[in-house]
N, C-alpha and C positions, 0 to 999 in steps of 0.2 A: 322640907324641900331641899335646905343647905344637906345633910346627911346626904338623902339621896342623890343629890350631885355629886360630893365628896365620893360616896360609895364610888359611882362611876367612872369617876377621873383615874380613883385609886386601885379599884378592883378589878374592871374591865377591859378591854379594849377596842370601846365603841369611841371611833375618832369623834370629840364636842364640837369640831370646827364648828361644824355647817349646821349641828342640829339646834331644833328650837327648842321651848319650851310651851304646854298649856296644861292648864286647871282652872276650876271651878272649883268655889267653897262658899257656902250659905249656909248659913244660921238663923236660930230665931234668938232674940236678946231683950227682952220684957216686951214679947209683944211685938217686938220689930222685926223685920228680914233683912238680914243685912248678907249681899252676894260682894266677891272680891274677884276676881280673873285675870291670868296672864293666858296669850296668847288666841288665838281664832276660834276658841271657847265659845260656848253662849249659855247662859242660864234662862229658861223660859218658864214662867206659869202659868199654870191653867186655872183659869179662874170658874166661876158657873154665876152665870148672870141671872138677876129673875125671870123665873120661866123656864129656868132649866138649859137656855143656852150655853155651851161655855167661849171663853174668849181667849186670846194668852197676850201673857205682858211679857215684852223683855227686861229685863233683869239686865243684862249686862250688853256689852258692845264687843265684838271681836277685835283685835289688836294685832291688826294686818296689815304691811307698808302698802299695798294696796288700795287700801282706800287714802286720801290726802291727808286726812287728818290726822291721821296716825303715822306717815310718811312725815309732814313736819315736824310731830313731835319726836320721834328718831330724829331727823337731825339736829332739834335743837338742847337737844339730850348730849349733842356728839358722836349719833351712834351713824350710821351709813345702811344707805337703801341701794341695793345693786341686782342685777341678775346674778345668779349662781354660774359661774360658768365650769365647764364640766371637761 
């Protein structure tokens, strides 16, 4: 993800001001799931319940100043929640 930033700072001329970032990455690790995500991302699965229904689990939380939780954690990070103004 550093490269590809770097690539684009260096190579392009897509202004970073304003733009954000998101991904999604999960793994399996002896048996285990382990999901990680920046940004309004979401990892879901589909599970199959007995009987054949199936259900989904979220996996992750999207990371949007939008909700409160994530708006405090920005500012207590130092970062700032603002409209975009245009």
């Amino acid at each position: 993800f550093e490269v590809a930033y770097d690539r684009l700072l260096k190579e392009s001329k897509v202004d970073l001001s304003f733009s954000g970032s998101t991904v999604i990455g999960c793994y399996f690790n002896n048996n285990r799931l382990v999901c990680a995500n920046v940004g309004d991302s979401r990892a879901i699965l589909g599970r199959c319940k007995s009987g054949g229904s199936w259900e989904t689990v979220a996996l992750s939380d999207d990371h949007k100043p939008s909700i409160p939780k994530e708006a405090e954690r920005i500012k207590r990070m130092r970062g700032r929640v603002e409209a975009f103004k245009d």
